[in-house]
C-alpha positions in Angstrom: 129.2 137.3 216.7 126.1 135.9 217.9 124.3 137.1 220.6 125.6 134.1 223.4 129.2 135.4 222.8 128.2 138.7 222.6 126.6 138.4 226.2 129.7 136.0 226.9 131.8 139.0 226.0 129.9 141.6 228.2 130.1 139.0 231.5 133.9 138.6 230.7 134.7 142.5 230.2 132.7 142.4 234.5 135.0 140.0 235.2 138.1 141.6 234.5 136.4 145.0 235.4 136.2 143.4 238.9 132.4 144.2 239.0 131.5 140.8 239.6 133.9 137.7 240.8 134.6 134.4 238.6 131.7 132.3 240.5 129.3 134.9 239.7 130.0 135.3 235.5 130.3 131.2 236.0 126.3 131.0 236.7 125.9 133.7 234.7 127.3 131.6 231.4 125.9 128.6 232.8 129.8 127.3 233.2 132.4 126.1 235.7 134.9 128.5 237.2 137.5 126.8 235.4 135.9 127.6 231.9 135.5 131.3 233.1 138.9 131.2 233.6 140.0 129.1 230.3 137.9 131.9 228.7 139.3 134.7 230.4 143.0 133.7 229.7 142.4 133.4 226.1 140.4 136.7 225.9 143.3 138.5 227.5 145.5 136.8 225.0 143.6 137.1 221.8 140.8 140.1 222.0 137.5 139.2 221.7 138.1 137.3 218.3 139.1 134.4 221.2 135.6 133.7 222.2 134.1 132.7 218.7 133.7 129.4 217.7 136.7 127.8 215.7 134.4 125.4 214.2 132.0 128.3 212.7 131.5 127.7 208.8 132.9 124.2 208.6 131.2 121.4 207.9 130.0 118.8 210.7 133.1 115.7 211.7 129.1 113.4 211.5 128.0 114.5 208.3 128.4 112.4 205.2 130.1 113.0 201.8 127.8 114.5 199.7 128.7 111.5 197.3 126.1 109.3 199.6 124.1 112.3 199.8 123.3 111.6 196.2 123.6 108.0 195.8 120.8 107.9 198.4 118.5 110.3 196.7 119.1 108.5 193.5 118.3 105.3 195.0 115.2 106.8 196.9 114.2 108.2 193.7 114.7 105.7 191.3 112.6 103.0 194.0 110.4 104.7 195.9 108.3 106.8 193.7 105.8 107.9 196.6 108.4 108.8 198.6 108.4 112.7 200.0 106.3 114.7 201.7 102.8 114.0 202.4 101.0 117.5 202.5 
């Protein structure tokens, strides 16, 4: 976990503790009520394997194939000889 869920997990566990209300973890987590309590419903569901990102170790829906990843650094390569960094 990194440390935003982490924290994310500590403001939740308040929540439900009834230490501090829904409004308050909100600002806390920089978030509407309504996420607080999106977040809150799945933690109660799911543990606190709920709040990690679903996306973590996937690779980017932008990113290209790394077909044209190569294409272009051949191309780059082959006509551009003075092409890279300039230190």
């Amino acid at each position: 976990m990194s440390r935003a869920e982490i924290d994310r997990l500590h403001v939740l566990r308040d929540v439900i503790g009834e230490r501090i209300s829904a409004r308050e973890a909100a600002q806390l987590m920089r978030l509407t009520p309504r996420q607080v309590f999106r977040l809150l419903k799945v933690y109660r569901a799911d543990g606190p394997s709920a709040l990690l990102s679903k996306r973590r170790g996937k690779p980017s829906n932008r990113s290209y194939p790394s077909v044209v990843r190569t294409e272009a650094l051949e191309l780059i390569k082959a006509n551009y000889a003075d092409f890279g960094p300039t230190c």
